[in-house]
C-alpha positions in Angstrom: -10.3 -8.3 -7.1 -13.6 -6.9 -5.2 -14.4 -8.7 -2.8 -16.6 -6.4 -1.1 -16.3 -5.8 3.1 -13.3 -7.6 4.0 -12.8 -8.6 7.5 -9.7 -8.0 9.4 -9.7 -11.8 10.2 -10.8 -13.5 7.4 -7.9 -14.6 5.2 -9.9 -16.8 2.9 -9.6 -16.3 -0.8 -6.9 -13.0 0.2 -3.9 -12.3 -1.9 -1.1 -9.9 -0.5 0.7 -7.7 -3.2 3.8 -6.3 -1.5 5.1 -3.0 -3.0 8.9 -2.3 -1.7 9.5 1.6 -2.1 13.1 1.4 -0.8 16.3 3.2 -3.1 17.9 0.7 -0.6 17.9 -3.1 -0.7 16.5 -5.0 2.1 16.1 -1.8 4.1 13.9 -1.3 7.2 10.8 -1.2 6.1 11.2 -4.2 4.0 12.1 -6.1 6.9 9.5 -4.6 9.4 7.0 -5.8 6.1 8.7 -9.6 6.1 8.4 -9.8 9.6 4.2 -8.8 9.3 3.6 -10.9 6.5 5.6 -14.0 8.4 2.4 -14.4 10.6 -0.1 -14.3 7.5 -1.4 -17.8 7.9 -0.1 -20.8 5.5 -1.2 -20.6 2.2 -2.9 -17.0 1.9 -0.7 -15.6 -1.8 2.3 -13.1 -1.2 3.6 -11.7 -4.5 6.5 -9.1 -3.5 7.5 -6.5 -6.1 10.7 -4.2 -6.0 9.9 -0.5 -7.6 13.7 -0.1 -7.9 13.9 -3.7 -10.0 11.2 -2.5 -12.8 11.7 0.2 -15.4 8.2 2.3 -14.9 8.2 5.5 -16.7 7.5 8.9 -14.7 3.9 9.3 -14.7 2.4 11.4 -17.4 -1.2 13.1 -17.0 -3.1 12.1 -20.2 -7.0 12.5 -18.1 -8.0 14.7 -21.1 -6.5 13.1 -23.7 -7.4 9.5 -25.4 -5.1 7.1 -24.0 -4.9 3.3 -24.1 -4.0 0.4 -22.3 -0.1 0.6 -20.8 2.1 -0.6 -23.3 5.2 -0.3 -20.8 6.0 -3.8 -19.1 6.9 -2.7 -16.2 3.4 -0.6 -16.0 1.4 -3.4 -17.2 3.1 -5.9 -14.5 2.2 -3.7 -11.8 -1.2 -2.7 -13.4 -1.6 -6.2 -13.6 -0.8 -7.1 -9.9 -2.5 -4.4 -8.2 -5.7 -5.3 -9.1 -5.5 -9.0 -8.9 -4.4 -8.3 -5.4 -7.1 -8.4 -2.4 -4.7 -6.4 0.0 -2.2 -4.0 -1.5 0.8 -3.5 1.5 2.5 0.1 0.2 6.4 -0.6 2.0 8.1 2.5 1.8 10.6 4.3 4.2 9.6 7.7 5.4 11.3 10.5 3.0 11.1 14.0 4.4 7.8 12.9 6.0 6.1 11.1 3.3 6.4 8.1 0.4 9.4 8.0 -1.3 9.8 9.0 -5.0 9.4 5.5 -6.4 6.5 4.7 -4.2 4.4 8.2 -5.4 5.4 7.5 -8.7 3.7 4.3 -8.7 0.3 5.5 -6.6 0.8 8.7 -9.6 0.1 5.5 -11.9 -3.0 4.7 -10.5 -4.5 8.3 -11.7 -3.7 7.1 -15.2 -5.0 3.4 -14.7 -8.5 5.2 -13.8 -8.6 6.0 -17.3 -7.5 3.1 -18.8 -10.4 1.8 -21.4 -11.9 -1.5 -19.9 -9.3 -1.3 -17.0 -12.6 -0.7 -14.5 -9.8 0.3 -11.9 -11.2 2.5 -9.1 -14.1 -0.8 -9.5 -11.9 -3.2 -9.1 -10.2 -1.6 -6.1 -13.4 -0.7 -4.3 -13.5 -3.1 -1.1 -10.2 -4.3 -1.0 -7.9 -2.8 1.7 -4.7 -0.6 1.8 -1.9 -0.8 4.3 1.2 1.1 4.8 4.6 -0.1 6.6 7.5 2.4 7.3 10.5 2.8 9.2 11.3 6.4 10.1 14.7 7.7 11.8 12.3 9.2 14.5 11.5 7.6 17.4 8.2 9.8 18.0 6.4 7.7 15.2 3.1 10.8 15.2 5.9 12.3 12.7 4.7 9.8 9.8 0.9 11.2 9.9 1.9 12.6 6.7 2.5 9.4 4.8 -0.7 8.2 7.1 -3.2 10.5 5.5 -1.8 10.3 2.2 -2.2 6.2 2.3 -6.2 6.9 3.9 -6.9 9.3 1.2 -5.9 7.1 -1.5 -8.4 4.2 -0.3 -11.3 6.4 0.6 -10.9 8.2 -2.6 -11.3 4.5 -4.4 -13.7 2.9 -1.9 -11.1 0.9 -0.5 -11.0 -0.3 3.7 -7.1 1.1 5.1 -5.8 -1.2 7.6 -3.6 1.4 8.9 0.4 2.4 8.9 3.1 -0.4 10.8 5.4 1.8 11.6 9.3 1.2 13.2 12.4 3.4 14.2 14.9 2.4 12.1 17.8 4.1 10.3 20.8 2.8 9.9 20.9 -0.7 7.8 19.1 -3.8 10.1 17.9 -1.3 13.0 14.4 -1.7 13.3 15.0 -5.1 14.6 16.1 -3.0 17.7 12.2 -1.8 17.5 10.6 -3.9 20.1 7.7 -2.7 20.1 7.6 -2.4 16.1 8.1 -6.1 15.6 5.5 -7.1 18.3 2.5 -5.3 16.6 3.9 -6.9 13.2 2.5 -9.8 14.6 -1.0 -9.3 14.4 -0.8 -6.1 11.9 -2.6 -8.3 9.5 -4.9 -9.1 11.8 -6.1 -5.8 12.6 -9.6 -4.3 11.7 -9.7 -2.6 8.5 -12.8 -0.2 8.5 -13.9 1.4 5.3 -11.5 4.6 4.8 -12.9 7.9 4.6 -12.2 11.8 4.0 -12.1 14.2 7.5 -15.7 15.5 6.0 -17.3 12.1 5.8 -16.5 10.9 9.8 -20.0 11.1 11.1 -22.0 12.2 8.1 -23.5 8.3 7.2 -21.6 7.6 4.0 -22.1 5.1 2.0 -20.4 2.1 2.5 
């Protein structure tokens, strides 16, 4: 749903899609998201969906070939949900400094809903907003700018706002509760200003919003 320049504040008419990246069940990161999204105010949608729960395919490049609409549930369900969504909140733990396999295999979807005939998905997407939330074993959090960019690049590359990476120490099973400091800023996370992402070579040069 385009709703054109979101503001950071302004949660009418916003819907939250959720996307849990974990191999593990109510890891970290999912509980550093729950904690963020228990301060959305009353009423603004929350749909949560578990990549492990949902039998998508590994992502096959068909760009040059004609293709049509997903006829994989799981695909269509998530096709589905992503674009109905205002805010899309990417939940995954950092993996050797980046998303996790079921989280890039889902983002490696997008590429093919661009194509989809009638889909109008890099459309729809423009001016809603991106966010990331990870839990890393590091405690030096600058480790995750990998997973940061990747998240940024997405969004510009689709015209999207990024609100920006929540990130926690956590490793073993319940530990980022420990993260003080992570849990205060899930407070407001939501709250946060969510500028119009955009490429290194774009900062300055008067892009088009």
């Amino acid at each position: 749903m385009n709703l054109g320049a979101l503001s950071g504040t302004d949660f009418s008419n916003r819907s939250f899609l959720f996307v849990l990246g974990s191999s593990r069940p109510d890891g970290n990161s999912e509980i550093l998201a729950r904690e963020a999204a228990a301060h959305l105010p009353a009423g603004v949608a929350q749909r949560w969906v578990d990549l492990t729960g949902l039998s998508l395919p590994d992502f096959r490049d068909g760009r040059h070939e004609v293709t049509g609409p997903p006829v994989n549930e799981a695909e269509k369900t998530l096709l589905e949900a992503t674009v109905e969504a205002t805010d899309v909140v990417i939940v995954s733990p950092l993996y050797w400094y980046s998303l996790s396999a079921q989280t890039k295999r889902y983002l490696d979807h997008w590429s093919g809903w661009l194509n989809v005939p009638g889909s109008d998905f890099k459309e729809r997407m423009a001016g809603g907003t991106l966010w990331g939330v990870t839990a890393l074993a590091h405690e030096e959090h600058v480790v995750a700018g990998g997973l940061v960019t990747s998240l940024n690049h997405s969004a510009a590359y689709l015209r999207m706002r990024f609100g920006g990476v929540l990130t926690g120490t956590g490793s073993r099973p319940g530990q980022v509760r420990a993260d003080t400091e992570a849990l205060i800023r899930a407070k407001t996370f939501f709250q946060e200003e969510t500028p119009l992402a955009r490429f290194p070579y774009e900062e300055g040069a008067g892009a088009a919003v």
